[in-house]
N, C-alpha and C positions, 0 to 999 in steps of 0.2 A: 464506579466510574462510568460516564457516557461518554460511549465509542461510535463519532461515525465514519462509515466505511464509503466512499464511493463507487460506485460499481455502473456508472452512465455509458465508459466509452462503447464507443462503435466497433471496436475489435478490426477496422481497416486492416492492419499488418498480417491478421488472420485467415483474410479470405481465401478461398470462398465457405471453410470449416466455419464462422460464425454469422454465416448468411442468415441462418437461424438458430444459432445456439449462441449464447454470449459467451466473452472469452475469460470471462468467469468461472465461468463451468467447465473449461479444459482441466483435463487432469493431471495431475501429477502423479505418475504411481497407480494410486489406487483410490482417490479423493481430487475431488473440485477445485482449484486454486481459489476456492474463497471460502473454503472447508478449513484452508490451511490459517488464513486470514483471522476468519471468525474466532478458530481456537487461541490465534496469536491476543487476541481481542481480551478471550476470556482468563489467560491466564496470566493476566494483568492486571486483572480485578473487573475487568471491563463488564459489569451486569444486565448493562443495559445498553443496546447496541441497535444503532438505526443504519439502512443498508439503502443508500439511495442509488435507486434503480432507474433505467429508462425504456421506451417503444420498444415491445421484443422479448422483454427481459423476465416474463412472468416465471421463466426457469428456476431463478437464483429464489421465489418466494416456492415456489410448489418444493424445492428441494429442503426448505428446511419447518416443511409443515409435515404433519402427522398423516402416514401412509397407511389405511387399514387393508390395503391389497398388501402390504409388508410384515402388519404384524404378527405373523406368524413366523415371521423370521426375525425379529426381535436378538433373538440370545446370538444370533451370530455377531462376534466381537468388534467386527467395522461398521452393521446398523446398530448395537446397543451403544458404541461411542457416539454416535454421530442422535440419537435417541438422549444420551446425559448429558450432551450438549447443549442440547435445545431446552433441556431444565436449569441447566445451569446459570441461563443467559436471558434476559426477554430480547427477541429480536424485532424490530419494526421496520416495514419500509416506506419510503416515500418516492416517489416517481418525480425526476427532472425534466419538465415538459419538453426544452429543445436543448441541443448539444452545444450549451455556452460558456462549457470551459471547464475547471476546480472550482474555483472560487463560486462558480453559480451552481454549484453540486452542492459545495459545503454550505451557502445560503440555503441550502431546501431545509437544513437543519437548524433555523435561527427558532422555531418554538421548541423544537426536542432539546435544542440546549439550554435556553431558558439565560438562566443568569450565572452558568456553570461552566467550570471550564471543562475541555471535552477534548479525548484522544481523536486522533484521526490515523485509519491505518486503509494506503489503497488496494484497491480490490482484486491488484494482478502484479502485486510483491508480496512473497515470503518472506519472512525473517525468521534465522536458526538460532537465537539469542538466550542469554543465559546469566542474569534474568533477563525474563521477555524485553522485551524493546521500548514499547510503553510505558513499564514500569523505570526502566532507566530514563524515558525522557522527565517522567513525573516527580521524579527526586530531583531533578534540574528546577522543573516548574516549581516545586514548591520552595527552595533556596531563593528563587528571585521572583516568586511572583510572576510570570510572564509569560508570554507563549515561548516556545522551546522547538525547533525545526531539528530533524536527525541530518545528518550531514556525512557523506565519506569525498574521500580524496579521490578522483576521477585522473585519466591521462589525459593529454591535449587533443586527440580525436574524440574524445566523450565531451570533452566540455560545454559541447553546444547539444547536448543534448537533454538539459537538465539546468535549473536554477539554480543560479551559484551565487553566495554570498563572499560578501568581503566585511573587514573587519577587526578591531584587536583583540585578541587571546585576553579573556580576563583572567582562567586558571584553568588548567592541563585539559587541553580537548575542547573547551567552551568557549564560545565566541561572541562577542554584542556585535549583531547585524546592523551597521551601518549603511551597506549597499546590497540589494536582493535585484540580480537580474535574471530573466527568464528566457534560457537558451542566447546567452551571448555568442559573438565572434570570439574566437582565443582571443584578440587584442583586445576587444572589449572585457573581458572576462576580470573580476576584479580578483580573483583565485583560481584555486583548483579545487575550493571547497563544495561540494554538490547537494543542494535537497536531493531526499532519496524519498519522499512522500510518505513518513511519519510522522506527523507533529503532535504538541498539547498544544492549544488555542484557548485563550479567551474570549468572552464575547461578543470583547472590545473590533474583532474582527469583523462582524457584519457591518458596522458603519463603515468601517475601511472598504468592505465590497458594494457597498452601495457607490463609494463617492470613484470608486475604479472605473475609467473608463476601457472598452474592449481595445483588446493589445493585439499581439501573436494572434495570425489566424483569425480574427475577429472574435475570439473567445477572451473571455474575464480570465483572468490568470492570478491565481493566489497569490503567486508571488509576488506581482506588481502592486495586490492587496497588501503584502505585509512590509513590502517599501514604505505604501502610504503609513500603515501603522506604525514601523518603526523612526519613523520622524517625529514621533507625536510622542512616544512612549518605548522606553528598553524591548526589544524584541532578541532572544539568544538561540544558537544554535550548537550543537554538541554532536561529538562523533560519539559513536558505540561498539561496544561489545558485542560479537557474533558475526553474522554472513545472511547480506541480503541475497536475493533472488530477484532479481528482475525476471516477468512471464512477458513482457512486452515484444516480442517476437520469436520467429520462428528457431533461430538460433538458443536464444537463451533458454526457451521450453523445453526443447532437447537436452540441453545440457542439464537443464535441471532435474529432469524425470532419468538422466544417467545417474545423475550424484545424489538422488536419491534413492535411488535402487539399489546403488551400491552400499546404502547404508542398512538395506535389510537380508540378514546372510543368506537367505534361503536365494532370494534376487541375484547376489551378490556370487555366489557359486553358482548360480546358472549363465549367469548375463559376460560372467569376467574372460571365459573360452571367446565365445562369440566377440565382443570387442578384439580380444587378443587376432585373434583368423583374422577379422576386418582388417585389424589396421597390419596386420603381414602380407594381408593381397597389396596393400595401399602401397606398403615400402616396397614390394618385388615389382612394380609398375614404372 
């Protein structure tokens, strides 16, 4: 399967920490949020995976190229994974000359995709899924032939902060997108159904990102891309199995580098004291 990954933004909610580091390469733990990403990629079958990069970002390629100042440390168990990974997988990049949105990220990939259809996973969401994410959208995509959008149920303070589809239930959790808007008003809002920035695509999509005129922000917006497509042809959307991560700001990265520490015990008995005292100074306050 070809997997592309987006990985352009400017990491704004980051500053001034991706002044010069992308927020890509924040870590989780003990690995890069796009460590996390890539393996989501490959363990989906994802062989072949293009990482479209922008200005800045020559990070994200020198981290997954071959280190001979490293090889001597090879057999340690977090660079020999991160070492089988990179056999596992060809990874390619292609650079987004200016910041014009999804949709002109995912266009950089219109000859890697060729006439195939192709996962998309972005480059500052985890997914803890079971099976991967990918693979569940993929068994969507090939029942109907289509492209396939991941989708979870949001609250009314989120809703404006994510593309949100409307539409009939054709069978338990699946949707034909009728309406795709991009960061509506609740009123406007035709659900509470959210993209959460996993899709399968076909590549029926680049004609749709050509004829998109710039939306939100003066950037190309996928979504308003697959509005155009889904008038022209079925476009569906499906919830999943497991637990995203949003890395999109400072809030969520924390929380996420907690709830991942706590899932490894050596972390997990050292880290659980420390929370505990925190939040007993917090309540005697």
């Amino acid at each position: 399967m070809k997997v592309v990954i987006p990985a352009a933004g400017l990491g704004t909610r980051f500053l001034p920490a991706t002044k010069s580091q992308p927020k890509e390469m924040l870590p989780v733990v003990d690995r890069p949020v796009l460590q996390y990403v890539v393996e989501e990629a490959a363990d989906s079958g994802g062989d072949n995976i293009l990482i479209v990069t922008g200005r800045g970002k020559r990070a994200l390629e020198d981290y997954f190229d071959y280190s001979p100042e490293l090889a001597r440390h090879l057999e340690r168990p977090e660079l020999k994974h991160l070492e089988e990974l990179g056999r596992r997988t060809r990874i390619h990049f292609v650079r987004q000359r200016e910041p014009k949105g999804l949709a002109n990220a995912i266009e950089s990939a219109r000859y890697f995709a060729g006439s195939d259809p192709f996962g998309v996973l972005l480059g500052d969401s985890i997914h803890l899924c079971d099976p991967p994410l990918l693979t569940q959208l993929w068994r969507v995509h090939e029942k109907y032939r289509a492209p396939v959008l991941a989708i979870e149920t949001v609250p009314d303070e989120r809703v404006g902060l994510y593309g949100i589809i409307g539409g009939p239930e054709v069978e338990p959790g699946v949707f034909r997108c009728e309406r795709l808007v991009e960061k509506p008003t609740l009123a406007d809002a035709p659900s509470h159904l959210a993209v959460t920035g996993a899709y399968v695509l076909t590549p029926e999509i680049f004609p749709a990102i050509d004829r998109t005129p710039p939306g939100l922000n003066g950037e190309v917006q996928l979504t308003d891309a697959l509005q155009l497509l889904a008038r022209e042809r079925p476009v569906y959307a499906t919830t999943f199995t497991g637990t995203r991560y949003d890395i999109g700001d400072r809030f969520l990265w924390l929380k996420a580098n907690i709830e991942f520490a706590m899932r490894i015990p050596e972390l997990r008995d050292r880290l659980r004291p420390v929370l505990e005292r925190l939040l007993d100074g917090v309540e005697s306050t």
